[in-house]
C-alpha positions as CSV (number, residue, x, y, z in Angstrom):
1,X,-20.2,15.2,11.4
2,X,-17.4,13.7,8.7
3,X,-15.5,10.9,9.9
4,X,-12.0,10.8,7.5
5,X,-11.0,7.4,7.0
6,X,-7.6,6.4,7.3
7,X,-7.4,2.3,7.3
8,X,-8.7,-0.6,7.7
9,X,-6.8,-2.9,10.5
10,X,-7.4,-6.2,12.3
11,X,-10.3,-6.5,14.6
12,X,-8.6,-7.6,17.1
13,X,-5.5,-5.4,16.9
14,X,-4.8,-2.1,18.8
15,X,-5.8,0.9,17.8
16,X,-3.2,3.9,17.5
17,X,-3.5,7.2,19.2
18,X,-5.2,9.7,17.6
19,X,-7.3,8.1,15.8
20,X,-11.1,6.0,17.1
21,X,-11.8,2.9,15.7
22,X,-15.5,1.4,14.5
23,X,-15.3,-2.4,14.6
24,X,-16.7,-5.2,13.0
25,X,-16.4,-9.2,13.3
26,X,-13.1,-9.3,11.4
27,X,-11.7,-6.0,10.6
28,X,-12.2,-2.3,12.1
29,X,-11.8,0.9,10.4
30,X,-9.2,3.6,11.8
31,X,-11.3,7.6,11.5
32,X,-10.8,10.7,12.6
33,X,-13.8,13.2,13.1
34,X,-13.1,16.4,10.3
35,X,-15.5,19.9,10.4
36,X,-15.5,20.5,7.3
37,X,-14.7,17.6,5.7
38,X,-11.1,17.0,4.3
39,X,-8.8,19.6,1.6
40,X,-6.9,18.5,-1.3
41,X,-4.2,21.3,0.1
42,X,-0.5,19.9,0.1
43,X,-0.3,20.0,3.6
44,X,-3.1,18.1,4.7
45,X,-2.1,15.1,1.5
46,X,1.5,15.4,3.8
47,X,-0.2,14.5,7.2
48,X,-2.6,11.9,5.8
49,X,-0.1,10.3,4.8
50,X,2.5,10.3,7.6
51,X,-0.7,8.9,9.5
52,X,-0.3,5.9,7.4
53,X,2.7,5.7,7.3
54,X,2.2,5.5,11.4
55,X,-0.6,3.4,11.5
56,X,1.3,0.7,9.3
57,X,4.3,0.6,11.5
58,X,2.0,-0.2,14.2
59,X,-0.3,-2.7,12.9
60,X,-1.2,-4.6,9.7
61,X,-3.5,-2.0,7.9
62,X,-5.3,-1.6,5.0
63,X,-4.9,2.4,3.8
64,X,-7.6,4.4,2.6
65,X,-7.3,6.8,-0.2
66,X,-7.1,10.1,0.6
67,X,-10.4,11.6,1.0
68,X,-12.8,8.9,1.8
69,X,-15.5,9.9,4.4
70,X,-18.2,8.6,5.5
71,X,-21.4,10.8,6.7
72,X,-21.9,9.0,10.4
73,X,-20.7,5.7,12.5
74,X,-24.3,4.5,10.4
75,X,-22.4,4.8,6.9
76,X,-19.4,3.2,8.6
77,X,-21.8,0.4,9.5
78,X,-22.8,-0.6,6.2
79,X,-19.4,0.0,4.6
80,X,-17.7,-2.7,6.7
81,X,-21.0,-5.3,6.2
82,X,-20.3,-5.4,2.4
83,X,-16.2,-5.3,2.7
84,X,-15.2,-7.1,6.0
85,X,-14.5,-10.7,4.6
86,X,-12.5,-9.3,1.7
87,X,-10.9,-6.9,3.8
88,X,-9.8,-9.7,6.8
89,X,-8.6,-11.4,3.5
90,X,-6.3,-8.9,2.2
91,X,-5.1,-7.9,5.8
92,X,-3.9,-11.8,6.5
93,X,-2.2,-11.3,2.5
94,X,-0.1,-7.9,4.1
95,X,1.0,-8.6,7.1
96,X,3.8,-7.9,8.4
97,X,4.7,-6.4,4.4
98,X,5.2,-3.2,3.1
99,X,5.4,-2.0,-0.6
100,X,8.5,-1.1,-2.7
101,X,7.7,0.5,-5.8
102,X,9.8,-0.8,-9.0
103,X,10.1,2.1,-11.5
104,X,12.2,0.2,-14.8
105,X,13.1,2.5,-17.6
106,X,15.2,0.7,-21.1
107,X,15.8,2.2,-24.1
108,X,14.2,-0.4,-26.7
109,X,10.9,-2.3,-26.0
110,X,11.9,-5.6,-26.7
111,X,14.9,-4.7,-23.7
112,X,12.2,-3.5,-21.3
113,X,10.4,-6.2,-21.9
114,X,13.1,-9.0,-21.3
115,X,14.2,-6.9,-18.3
116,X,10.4,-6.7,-16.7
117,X,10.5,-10.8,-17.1
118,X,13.5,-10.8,-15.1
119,X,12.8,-8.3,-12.8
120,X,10.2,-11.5,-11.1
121,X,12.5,-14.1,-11.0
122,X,15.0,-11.7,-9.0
123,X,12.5,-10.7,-6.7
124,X,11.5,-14.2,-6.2
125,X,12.7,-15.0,-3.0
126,X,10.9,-12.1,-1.3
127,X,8.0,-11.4,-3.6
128,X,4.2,-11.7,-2.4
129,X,2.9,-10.5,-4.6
130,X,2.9,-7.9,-7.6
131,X,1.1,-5.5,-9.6
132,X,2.2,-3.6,-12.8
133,X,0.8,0.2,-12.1
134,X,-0.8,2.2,-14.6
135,X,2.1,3.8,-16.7
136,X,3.3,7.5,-16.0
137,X,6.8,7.3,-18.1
138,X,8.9,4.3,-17.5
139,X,6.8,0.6,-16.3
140,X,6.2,0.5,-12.6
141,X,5.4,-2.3,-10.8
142,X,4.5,-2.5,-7.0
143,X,6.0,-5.5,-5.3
144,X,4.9,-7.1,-1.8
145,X,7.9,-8.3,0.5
146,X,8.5,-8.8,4.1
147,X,9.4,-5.7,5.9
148,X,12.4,-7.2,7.5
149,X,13.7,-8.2,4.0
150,X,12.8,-5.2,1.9
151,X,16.1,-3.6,2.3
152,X,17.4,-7.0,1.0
153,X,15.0,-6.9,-1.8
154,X,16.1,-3.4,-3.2
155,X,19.6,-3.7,-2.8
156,X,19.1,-7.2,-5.5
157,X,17.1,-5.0,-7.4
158,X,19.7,-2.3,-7.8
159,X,22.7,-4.9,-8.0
160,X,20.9,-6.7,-11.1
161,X,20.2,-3.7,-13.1
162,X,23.7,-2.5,-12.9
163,X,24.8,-5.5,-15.5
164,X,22.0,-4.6,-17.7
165,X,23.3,-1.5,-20.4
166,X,21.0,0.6,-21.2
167,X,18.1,-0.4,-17.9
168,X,17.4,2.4,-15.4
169,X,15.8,1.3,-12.1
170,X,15.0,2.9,-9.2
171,X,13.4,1.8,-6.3
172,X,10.6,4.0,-3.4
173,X,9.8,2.6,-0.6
174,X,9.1,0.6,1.9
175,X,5.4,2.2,2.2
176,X,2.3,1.2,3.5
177,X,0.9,-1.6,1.1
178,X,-1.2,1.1,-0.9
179,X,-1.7,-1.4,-4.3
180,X,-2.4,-4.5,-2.7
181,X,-5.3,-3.1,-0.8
182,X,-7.8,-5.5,-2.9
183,X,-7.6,-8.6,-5.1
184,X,-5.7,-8.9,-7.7
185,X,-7.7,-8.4,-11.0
């Protein structure tokens, strides 16, 4: 047996359909059973994540990378002993949040980095927190924010960088809090 992970959610919360649940004191795991384990094919990246995408809508949930398995319910057992307090921790830091993804482009450095010091202080009134992201082309930064505000949130984004010559933003999301699954470094 391979149980596919999909999130981690509040022990006490309900768990969606489709999916069974192995609980701990504080936080439960969402898995599905898979024979054989899961592909890497486009498709089945697609539906993993829609399933977050779900699951998130539905309750406060930590997401699991695609892939992640454990071997049995025993595995499962051990993996929520040595995560459970950190996970309960991060869960109470993301709910009722999602994730907008800040993707800044400039054409000098020294304008980028001016811009990525502003780019805080306009978020400020909806920002949870923030993480820059390993760079793939222009500086990307995930931002936390209230779901009920992240439309809010973009649409400052997007009116500040239009008075800024030579600064491309654009803004994904809301998704499932992906980056701010544990501590900050």
């Amino acid at each position: 047996m391979t149980l596919l992970l999909y999130a981690v959610i509040p022990v006490d919360a309900r768990v969606p359909d489709g999916f069974s649940a192995l609980h701990g004191n504080r936080a439960a795991i969402l898995h599905a059973e898979q024979e054989p384990g899961p592909t890497a094919d486009h498709e089945a990246v697609l539906a993993f994540g829609r399933a977050i995408e779900t699951i998130a809508r539905e309750v406060p949930a930590l997401p699991m990378r695609f892939g992640t398995t454990a071997a049995d319910l025993m595995e499962l057992r051990l993996l929520i002993a040595e995560n459970e307090e950190m996970w309960a921790a991060r869960l109470e830091a993301v709910a009722g949040c999602c994730e907008l993804i800040v993707h800044v482009a400039h054409s000098s450095t020294a304008g980028r980095d001016a811009a990525l010091d502003e780019l805080r202080a306009v978020l400020s009134p909806w920002l949870r927190e923030a993480r820059w992201l390993a760079p793939a082309g222009p500086d990307r930064m995930a931002v936390l924010v209230p779901v009920d505000q992240a439309s809010s949130a973009r649409a400052r984004l997007e009116q500040w960088a239009v008075d800024r010559p030579g600064l491309e933003i654009a803004v994904t999301g809301p998704w499932p809090p992906f980056d701010f699954c544990s501590p900050a470094a």
